[in-house]
C-alpha positions as CSV (number, residue, x, y, z in Angstrom):
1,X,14.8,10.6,-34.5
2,X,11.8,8.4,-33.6
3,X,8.3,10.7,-33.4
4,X,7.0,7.6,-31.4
5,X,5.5,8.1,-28.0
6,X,8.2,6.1,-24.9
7,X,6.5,3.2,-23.8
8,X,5.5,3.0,-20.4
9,X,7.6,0.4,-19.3
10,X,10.7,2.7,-20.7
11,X,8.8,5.6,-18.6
12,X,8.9,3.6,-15.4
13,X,12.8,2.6,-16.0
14,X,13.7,5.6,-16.2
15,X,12.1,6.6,-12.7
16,X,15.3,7.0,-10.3
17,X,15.9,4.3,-8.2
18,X,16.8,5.8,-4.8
19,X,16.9,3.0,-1.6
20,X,13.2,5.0,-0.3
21,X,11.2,3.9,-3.6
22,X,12.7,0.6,-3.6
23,X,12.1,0.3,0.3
24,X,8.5,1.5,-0.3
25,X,7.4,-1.2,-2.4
26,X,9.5,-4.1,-0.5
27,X,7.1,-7.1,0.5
28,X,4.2,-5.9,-1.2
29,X,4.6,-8.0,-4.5
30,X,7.4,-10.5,-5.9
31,X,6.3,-9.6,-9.5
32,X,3.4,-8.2,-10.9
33,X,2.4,-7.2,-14.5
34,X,1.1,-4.5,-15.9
35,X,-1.5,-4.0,-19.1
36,X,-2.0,-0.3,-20.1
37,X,-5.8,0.1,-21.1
38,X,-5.4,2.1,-24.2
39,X,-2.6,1.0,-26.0
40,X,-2.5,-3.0,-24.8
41,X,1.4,-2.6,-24.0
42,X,2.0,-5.7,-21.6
43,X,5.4,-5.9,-19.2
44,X,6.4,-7.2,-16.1
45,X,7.6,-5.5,-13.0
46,X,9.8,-7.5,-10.3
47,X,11.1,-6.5,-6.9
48,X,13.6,-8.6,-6.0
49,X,14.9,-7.0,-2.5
50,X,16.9,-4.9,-3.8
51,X,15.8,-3.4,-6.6
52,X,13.0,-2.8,-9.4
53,X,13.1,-4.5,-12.6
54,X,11.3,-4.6,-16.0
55,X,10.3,-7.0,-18.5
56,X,8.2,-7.1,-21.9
57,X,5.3,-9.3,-21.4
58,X,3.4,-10.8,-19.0
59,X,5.3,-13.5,-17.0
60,X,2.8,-16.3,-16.1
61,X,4.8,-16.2,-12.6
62,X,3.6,-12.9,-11.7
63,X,1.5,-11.9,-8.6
64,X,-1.4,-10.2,-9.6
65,X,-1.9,-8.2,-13.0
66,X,-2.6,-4.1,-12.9
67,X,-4.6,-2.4,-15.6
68,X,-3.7,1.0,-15.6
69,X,-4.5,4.1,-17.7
70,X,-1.9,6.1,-19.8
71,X,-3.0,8.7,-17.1
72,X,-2.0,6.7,-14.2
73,X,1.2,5.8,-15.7
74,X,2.4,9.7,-16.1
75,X,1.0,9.7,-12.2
76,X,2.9,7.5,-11.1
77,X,5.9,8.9,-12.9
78,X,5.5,12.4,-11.3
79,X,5.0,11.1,-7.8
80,X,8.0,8.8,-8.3
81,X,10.4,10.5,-10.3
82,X,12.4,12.1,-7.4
83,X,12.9,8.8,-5.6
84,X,10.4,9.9,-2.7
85,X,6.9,9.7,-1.8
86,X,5.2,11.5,0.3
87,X,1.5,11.2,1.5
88,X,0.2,12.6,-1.9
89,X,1.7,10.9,-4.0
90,X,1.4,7.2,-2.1
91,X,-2.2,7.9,-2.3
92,X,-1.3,8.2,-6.0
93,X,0.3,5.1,-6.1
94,X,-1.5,2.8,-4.0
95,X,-5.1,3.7,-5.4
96,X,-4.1,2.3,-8.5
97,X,-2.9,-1.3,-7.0
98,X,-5.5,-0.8,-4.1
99,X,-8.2,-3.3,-5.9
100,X,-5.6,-5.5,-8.0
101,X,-3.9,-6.5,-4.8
102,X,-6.9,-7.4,-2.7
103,X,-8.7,-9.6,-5.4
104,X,-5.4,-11.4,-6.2
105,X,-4.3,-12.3,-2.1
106,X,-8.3,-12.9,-1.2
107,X,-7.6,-15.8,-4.3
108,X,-5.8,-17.5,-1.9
109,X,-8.3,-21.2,-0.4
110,X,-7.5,-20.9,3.1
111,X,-8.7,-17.4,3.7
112,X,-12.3,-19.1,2.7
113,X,-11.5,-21.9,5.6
114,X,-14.1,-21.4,8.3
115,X,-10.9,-21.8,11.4
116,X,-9.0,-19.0,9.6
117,X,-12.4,-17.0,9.0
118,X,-13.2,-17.4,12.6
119,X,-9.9,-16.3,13.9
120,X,-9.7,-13.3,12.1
121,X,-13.6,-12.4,13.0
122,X,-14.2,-12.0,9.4
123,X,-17.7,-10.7,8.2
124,X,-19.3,-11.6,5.0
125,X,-19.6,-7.8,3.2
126,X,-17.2,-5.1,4.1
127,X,-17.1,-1.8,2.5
128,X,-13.2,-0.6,2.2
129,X,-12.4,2.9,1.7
130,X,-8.8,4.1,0.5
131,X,-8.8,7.7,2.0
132,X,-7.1,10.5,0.0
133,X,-4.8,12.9,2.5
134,X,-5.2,15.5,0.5
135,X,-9.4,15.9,1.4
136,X,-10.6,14.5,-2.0
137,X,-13.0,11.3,-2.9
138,X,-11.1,8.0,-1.8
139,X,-10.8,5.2,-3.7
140,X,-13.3,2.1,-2.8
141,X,-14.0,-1.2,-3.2
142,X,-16.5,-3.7,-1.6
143,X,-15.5,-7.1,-0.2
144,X,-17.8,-10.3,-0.1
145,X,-17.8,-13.4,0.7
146,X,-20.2,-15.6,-0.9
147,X,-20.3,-19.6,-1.9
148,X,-17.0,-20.1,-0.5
149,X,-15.0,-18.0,-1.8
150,X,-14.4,-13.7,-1.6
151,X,-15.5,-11.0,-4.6
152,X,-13.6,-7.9,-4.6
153,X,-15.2,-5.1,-6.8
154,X,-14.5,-1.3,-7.3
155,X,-16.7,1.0,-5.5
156,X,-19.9,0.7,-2.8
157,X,-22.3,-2.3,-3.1
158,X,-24.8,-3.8,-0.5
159,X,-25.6,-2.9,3.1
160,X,-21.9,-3.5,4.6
161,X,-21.2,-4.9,8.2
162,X,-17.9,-3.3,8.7
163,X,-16.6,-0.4,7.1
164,X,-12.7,0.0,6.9
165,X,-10.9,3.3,6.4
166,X,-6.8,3.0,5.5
167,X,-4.6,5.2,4.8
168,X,-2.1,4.2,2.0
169,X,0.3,3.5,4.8
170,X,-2.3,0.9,6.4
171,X,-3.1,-0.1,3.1
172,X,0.7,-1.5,2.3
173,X,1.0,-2.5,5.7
174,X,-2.1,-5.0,4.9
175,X,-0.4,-6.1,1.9
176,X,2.9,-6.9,3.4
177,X,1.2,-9.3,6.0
178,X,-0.9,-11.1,4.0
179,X,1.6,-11.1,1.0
180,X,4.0,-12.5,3.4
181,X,1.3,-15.2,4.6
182,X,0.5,-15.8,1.1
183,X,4.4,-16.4,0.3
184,X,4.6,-18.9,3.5
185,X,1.4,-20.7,2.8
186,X,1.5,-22.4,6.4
187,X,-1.5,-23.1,8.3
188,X,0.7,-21.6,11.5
189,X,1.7,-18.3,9.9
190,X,-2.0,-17.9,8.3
191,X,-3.3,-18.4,12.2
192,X,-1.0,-15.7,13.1
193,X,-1.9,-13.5,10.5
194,X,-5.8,-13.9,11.5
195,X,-4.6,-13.3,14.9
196,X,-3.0,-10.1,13.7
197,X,-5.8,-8.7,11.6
198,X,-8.2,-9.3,14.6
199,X,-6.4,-6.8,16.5
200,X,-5.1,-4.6,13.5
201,X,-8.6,-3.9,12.3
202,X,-9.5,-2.6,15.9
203,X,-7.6,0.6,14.6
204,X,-8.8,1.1,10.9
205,X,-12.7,0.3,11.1
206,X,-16.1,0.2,12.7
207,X,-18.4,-2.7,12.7
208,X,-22.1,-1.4,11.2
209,X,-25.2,-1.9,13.6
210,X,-23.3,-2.9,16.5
C-alpha cells in the first residue's frame, strides 16, 4: 500500500455529489483550475449543468485559475463532504474564490467602456468586504479602476468611495450575473446587467462622503 499523501484533486472527487453542491456552484464558472501552493499539483474543475468534473492539468479553456493552500483544500472538503452547505461553510468556500473570480470577470473590455461604467454608476476605488456569518474577520479585497482598465487586490488599500459588504450568498449571486454577461458578451445583456447592479448595490453598500 502506497504511504503517499491523496492528491487534492482525488480529495475533491471523492466529495459526494448530492443535486445541493452541484446546484450551489451552477453559473458561477464553466471551468476553472486549480494550483495548490505547496505542492504545485495543477487540475481542472468543470461544471457542466449537471455535474462536477475533474481533470489533471490546467486547461487553457478555463475561467479563471484558483491558488489554494493544502489548508483550504481539507476546508473545502469538510464543508463539502456531506453534500450541503450551510452559511459556515459557504463562507468557507467562497472566500477562497472571492478574489480569483472578481479579477478574472473585471478582465473583461467592456466593463472599462465609459456607457457601461456610467450605467452601472461605477466609482473608481471600492473597498469590498466578504463578511464571515459566524462573527470573525471577513475576507477583503480592494477594487480600482485606473488607465482603463480595473485592479483587484486582496485586502484594504486607498481612501475608498464605496464600501460593499456581501454575504457569500450576494457574493455568488454577483458572480452568476456577471458570469452570465460575460458568457453572452452582448452589448444589450451587459446594459442590463449595469442596470441591474445599479439597483442591486442599493442593498449591499454605502457610498463614502456622500
Amino acid at each position: 500500500m502506497s504511504n503517499e499523501p491523496q492528491s487534492a484533486m482525488a480529495r475533491w472527487q471523492a466529495i459526494l455529489q448530492t443535486p445541493a453542491l452541484v446546484a450551489y456552484f451552477r453559473g458561477v464558472f464553466n471551468q476553472i483550475g486549480i494550483q495548490v501552493v505547496e505542492t504545485g499539483e495543477q487540475f481542472t474543475v468543470a461544471h457542466t449543468g449537471e455535474q462536477i468534473t475533474f481533470a489533471p492539468a490546467i486547461h487553457s479553456t478555463v475561467d479563471f485559475v484558483v491558488p489554494v493552500t493544502v489548508a483550504q483544500v481539507q476546508n473545502l472538503v469538510n464543508a463539502a463532504s456531506d453534500g450541503q452547505i450551510d452559511a459556515d461553510e459557504a463562507w468557507q468556500i467562497v472566500q477562497v474564490l472571492f478574489t480569483p473570480m472578481t479579477k478574472a470577470t473585471l478582465q473583461t473590455p467592456v466593463l472599462a467602456d465609459p456607457l457601461i461604467q456610467k450605467l452601472a454608476g461605477v466609482e473608481d476605488l471600492l473597498h469590498i468586504y466578504l463578511l464571515n456569518p459566524s462573527g470573525g474577520e471577513a475576507a477583503t479585497h480592494t477594487l480600482t479602476f485606473a488607465k482603463g482598465q480595473w485592479q483587484v487586490t486582496p485586502g484594504l488599500h486607498g481612501t475608498p468611495r464605496r464600501i460593499y459588504r456581501l454575504t457569500p450568498e450576494q457574493a455568488l449571486l454577483y458572480q452568476r450575473r456577471i458570469f452570465q454577461a460575460a458568457q453572452q458578451n452582448a452589448l444589450w445583456t451587459w446594459c442590463q446587467f449595469a442596470l441591474w447592479y445599479r439597483q442591486w448595490r442599493q442593498t449591499v453598500s454605502t457610498p463614502v462622503g456622500a
